[in-house]
ZAGU-407522 format. One record per residue: x, y, z negated of N, C-alpha, C, O in turn. Coordinates in steps of 0.05 Angstrom, whole numbers, padded with zeros to 5 digits, always signed. Last residue first. Example, Ala and Ser with C-alpha at 12.3 -4.5 7.8 and 13.67 -1.06 7.14 Angstrom:
BEGIN
+00257-00045-00142+00273-00021-00143+00258+00001-00157+00268+00023-00161 +00264-00114-00156+00246-00090-00156+00264-00066-00156+00285-00066-00169 
REM end
This chain:
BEGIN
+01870+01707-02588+01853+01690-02564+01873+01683-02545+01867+01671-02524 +01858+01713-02660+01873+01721-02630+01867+01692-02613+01863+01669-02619 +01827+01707-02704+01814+01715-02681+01841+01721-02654+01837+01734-02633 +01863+01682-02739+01824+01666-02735+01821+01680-02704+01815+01667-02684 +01896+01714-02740+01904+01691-02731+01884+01679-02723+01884+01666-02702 +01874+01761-02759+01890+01763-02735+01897+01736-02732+01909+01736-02710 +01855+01727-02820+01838+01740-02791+01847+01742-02763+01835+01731-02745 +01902+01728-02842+01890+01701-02831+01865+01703-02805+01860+01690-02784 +01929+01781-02847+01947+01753-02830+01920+01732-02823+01918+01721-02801 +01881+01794-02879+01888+01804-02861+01903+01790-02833+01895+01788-02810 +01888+01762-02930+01867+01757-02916+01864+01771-02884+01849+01761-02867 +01944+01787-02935+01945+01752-02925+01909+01747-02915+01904+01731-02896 +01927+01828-02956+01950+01836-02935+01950+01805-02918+01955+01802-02894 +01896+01821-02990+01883+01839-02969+01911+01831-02943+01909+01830-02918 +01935+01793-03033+01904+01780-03024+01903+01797-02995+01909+01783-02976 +01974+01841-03046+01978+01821-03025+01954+01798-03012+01954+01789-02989 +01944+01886-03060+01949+01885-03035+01960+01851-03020+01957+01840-02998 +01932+01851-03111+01911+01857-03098+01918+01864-03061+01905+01855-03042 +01981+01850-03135+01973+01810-03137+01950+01828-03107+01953+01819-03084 +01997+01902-03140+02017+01890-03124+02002+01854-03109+02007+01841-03089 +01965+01907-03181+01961+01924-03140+01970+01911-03133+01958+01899-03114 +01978+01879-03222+01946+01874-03210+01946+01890-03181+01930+01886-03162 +02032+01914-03226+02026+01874-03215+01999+01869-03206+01994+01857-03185 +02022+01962-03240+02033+01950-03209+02038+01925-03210+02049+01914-03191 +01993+01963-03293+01980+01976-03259+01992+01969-03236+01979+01969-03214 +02027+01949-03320+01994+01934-03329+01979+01941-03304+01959+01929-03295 +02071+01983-03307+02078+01953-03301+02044+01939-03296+02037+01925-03277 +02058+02036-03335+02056+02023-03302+02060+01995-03297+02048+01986-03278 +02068+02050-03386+02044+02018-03375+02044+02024-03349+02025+02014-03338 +02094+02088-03382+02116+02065-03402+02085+02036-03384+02086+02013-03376 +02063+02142-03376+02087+02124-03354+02098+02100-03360+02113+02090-03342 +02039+02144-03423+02019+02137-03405+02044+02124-03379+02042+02103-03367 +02090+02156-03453+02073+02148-03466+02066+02129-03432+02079+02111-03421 +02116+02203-03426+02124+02190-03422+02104+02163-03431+02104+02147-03413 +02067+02236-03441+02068+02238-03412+02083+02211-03409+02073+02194-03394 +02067+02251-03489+02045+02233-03480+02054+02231-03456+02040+02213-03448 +02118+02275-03499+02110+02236-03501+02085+02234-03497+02077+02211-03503 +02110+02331-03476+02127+02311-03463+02122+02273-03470+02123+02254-03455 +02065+02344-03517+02059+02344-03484+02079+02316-03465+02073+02297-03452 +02104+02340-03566+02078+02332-03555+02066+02315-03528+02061+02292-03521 +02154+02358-03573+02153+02350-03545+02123+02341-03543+02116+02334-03520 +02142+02393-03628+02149+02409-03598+02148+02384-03571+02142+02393-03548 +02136+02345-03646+02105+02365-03648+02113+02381-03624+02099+02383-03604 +02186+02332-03655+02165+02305-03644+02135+02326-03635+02118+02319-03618 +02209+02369-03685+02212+02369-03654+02193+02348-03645+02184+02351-03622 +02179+02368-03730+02178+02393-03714+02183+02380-03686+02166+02379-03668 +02200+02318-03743+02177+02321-03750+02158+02350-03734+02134+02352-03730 +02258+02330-03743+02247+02300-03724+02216+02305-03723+02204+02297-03703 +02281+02393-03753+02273+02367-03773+02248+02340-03758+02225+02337-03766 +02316+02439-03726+02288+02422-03735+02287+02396-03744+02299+02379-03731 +02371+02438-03708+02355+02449-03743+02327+02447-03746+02316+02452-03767 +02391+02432-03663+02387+02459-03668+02372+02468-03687+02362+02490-03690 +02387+02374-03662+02419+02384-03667+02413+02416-03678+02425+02425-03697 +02332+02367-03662+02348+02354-03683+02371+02376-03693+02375+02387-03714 +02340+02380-03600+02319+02402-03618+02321+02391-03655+02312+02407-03672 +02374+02343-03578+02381+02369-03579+02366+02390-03604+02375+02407-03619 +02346+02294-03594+02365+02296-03602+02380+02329-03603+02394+02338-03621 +02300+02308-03556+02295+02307-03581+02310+02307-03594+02303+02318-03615 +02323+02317-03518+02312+02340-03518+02302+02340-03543+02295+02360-03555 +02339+02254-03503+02361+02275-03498+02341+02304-03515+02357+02310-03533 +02284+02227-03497+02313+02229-03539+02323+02240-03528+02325+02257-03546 +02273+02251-03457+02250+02256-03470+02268+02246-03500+02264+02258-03521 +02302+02229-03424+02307+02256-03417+02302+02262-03450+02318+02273-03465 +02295+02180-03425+02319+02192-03432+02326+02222-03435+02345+02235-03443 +02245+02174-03410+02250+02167-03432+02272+02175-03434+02272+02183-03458 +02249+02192-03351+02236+02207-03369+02236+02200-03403+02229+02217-03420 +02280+02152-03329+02296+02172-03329+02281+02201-03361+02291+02216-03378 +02245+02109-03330+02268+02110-03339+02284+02134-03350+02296+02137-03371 +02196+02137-03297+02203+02113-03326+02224+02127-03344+02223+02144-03362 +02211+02143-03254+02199+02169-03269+02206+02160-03296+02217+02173-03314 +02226+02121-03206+02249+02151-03224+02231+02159-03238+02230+02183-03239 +02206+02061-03219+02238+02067-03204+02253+02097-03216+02274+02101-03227 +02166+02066-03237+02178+02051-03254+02205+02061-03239+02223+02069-03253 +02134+02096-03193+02129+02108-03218+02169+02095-03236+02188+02109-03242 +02145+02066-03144+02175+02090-03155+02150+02101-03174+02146+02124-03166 +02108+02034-03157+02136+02024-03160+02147+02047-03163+02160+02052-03183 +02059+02062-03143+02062+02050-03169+02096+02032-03174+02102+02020-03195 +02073+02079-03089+02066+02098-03116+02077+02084-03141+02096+02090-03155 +02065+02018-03076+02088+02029-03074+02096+02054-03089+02118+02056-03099 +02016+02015-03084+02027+01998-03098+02056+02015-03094+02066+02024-03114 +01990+02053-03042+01990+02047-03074+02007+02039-03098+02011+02049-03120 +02006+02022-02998+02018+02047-03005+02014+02048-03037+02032+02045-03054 +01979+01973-03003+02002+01984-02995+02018+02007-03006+02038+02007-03020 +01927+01993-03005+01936+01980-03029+01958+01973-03025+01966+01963-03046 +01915+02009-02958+01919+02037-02979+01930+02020-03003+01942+02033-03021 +01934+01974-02921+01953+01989-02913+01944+02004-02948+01963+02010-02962 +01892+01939-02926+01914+01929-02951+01926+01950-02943+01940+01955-02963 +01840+01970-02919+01848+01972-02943+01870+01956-02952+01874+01954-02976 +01858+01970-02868+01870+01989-02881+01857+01993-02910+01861+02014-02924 +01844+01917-02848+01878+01922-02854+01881+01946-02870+01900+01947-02886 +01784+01921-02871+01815+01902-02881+01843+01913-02874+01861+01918-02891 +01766+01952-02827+01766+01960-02851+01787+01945-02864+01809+01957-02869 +01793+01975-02763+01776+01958-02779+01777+01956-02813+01799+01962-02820 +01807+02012-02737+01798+01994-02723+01782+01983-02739+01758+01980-02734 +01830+02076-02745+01816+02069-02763+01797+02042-02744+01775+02049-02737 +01893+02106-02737+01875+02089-02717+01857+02075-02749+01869+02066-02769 +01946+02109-02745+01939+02130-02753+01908+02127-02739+01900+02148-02729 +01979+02041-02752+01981+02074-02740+01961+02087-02763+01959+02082-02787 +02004+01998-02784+01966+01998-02775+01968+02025-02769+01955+02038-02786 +02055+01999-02762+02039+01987-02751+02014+01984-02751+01999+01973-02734 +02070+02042-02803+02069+02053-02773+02054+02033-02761+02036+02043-02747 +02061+02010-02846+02042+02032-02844+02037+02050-02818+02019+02065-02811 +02104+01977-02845+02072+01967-02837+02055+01995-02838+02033+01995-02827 +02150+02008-02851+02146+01997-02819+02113+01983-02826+02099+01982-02806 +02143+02022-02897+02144+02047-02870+02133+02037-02854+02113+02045-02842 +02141+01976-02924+02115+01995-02929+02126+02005-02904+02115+01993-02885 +02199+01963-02908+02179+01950-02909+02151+01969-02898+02144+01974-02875 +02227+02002-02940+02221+02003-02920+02207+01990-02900+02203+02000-02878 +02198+01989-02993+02205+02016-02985+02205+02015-02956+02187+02025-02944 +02219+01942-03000+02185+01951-03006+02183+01977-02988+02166+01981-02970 +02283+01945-02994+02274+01920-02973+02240+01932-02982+02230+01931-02960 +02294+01983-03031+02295+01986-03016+02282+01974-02991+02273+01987-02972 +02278+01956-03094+02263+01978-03087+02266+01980-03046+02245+01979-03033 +02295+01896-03086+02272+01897-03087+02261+01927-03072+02247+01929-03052 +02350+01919-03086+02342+01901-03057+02313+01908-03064+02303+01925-03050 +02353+01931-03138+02354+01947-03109+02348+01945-03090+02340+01963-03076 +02350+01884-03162+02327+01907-03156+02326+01924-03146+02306+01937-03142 +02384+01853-03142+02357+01839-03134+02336+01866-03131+02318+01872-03115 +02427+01868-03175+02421+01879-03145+02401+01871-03130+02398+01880-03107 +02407+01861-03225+02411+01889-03221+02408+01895-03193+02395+01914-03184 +02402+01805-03224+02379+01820-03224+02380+01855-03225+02360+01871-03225 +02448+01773-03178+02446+01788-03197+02420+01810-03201+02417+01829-03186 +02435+01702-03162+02424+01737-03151+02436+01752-03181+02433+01742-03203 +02389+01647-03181+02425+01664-03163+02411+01696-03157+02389+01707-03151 +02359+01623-03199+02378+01625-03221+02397+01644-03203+02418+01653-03212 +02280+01636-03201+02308+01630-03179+02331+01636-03203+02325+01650-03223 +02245+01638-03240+02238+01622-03218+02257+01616-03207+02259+01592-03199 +02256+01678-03276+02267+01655-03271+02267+01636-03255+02284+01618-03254 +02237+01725-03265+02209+01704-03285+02230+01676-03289+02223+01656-03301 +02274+01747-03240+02267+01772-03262+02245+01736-03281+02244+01731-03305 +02265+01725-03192+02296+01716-03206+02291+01724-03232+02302+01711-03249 +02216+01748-03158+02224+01712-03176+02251+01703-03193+02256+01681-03204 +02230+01794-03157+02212+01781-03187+02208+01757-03194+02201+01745-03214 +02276+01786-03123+02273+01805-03153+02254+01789-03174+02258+01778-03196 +02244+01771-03083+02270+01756-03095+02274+01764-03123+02275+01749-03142 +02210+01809-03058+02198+01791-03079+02219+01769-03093+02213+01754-03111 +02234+01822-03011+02234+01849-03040+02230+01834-03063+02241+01838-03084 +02211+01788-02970+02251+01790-02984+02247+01806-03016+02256+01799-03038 +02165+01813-02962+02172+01779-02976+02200+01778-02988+02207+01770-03010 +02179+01857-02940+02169+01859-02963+02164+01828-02981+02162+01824-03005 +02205+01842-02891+02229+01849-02918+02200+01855-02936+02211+01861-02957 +02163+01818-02870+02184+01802-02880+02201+01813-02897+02213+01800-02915 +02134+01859-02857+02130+01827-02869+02147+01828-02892+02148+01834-02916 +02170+01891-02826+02160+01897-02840+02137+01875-02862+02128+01884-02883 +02171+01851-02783+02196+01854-02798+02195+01877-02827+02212+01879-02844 +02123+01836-02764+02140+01814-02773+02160+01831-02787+02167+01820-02809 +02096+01888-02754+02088+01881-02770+02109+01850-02774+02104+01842-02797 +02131+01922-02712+02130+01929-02729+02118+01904-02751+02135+01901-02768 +02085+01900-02656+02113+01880-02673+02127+01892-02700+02137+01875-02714 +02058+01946-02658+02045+01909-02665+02063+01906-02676+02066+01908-02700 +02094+01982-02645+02073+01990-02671+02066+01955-02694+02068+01945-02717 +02102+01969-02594+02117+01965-02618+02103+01958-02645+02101+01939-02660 +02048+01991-02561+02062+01959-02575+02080+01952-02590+02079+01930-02601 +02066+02041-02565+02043+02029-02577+02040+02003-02574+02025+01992-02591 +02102+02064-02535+02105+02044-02540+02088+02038-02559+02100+02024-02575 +02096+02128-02507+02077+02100-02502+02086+02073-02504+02082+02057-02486 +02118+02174-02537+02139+02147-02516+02112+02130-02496+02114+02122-02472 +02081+02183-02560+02091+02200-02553+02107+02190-02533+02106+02201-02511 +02072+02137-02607+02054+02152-02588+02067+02174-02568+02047+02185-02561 +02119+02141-02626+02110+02116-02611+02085+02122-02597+02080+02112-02575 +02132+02187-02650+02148+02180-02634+02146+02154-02610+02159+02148-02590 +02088+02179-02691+02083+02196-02669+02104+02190-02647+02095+02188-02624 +02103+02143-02724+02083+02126-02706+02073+02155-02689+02053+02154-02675 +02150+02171-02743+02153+02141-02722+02126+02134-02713+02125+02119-02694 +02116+02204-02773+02130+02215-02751+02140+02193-02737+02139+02197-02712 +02082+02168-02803+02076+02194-02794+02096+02198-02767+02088+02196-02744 +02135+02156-02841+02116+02142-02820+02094+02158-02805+02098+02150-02782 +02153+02204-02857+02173+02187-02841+02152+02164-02821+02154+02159-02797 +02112+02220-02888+02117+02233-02870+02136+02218-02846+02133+02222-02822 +02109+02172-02935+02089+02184-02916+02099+02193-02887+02095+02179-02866 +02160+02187-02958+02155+02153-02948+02132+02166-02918+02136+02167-02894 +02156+02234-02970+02186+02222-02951+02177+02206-02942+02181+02202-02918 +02121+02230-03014+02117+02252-02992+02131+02233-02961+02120+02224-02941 +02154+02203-03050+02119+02187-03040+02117+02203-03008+02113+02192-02986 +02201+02231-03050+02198+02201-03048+02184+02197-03035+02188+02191-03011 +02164+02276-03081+02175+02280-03054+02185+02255-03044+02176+02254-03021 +02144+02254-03126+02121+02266-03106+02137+02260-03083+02129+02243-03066 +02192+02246-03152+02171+02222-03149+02160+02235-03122+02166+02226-03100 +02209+02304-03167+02220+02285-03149+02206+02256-03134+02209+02249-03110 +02167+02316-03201+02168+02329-03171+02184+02313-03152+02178+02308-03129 +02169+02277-03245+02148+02275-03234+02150+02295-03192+02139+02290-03171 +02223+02303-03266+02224+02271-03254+02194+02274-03232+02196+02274-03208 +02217+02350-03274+02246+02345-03270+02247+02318-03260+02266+02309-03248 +02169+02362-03285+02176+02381-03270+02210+02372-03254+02221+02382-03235 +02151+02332-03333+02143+02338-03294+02148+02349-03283+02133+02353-03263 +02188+02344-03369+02190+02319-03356+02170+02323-03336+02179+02313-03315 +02220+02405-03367+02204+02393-03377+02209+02370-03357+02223+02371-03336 +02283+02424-03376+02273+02428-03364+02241+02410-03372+02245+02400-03394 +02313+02454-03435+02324+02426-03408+02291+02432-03398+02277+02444-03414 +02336+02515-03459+02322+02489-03462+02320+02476-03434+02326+02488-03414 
REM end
């Protein structure tokens, strides 16, 4: 028998989330460590900015824009968030200054959880989840058995299918925090 669905999508997710973490983690030690702790600052335009780029996707996905293929829009989307997130999470370091940036840095990150939910867990776990039902079909149970044997497995996929109802309200919330943030550093630089 195929492997269960947290074990075969949900561990991979973790390590992603893990990768994202630790990668920043270790550039904002390499910047401590150098004494370019001004980078860190400038980090934040280009880490901006490809998270404004990522947003091509969902204006092409509502129609808003007619050019782009929405297959490669969403690549662009996952990759340009992804690294994005790195580079702003190295820029508010590992430094607790003020409360706003790092509640958009945690609704940051968050949100980005909540994207590789839909990126490898979604997808892959609904397929897994008729592949194992189609197999337990093929091996003489009757749709009514095997629906009872994956139980565990469709609630799981079940509760993964509404990430979307969870990463637009993070996604609408970090960006408030992330622009009330931009407006402050602008109110207050001297």
């Amino acid at each position: 028998m195929q492997k269960s669905v947290a074990s075969k999508y949900i561990l991979p997710f973790v390590q992603w989330f893990g990768l994202l973490v630790l990668t920043a983690i270790f550039l904002d030690y390499l910047l401590h460590k150098f004494n370019l702790l001004s980078v860190g600052y400038w980090l934040s335009y280009p880490g901006t900015l490809l998270i404004i780029l990522s947003f091509l996707y969902s204006l092409r996905k509502r129609k808003l824009i007619e050019k782009g293929s929405p297959k490669k829009l969403l690549s662009i989307h996952e990759y340009f968030a992804w690294a994005g997130s790195i580079l702003l999470i190295v820029h508010g370091g590992i430094h607790f200054n003020a409360i706003l940036p790092w509640l958009a840095v945690i609704m940051m990150i968050i949100t980005v959880a909540s994207g590789l939910t839909g990126k490898f867990l979604l997808k892959k776990a609904n397929e897994n989840l008729k592949a194992k039902k189609k197999f337990l079909e093929d091996s003489g149970l009757n749709s009514e058995d095997a629906e009872r044997k994956l139980f565990i497995d469709s609630i799981t996929v079940d509760l993964m299918k509404k990430w979307r109802v969870v990463h637009i309200p993070i996604t609408i919330l970090f960006a408030i925090l992330a622009i009330l943030h931009i407006i402050t550093i602008i109110m207050f630089i001297k």
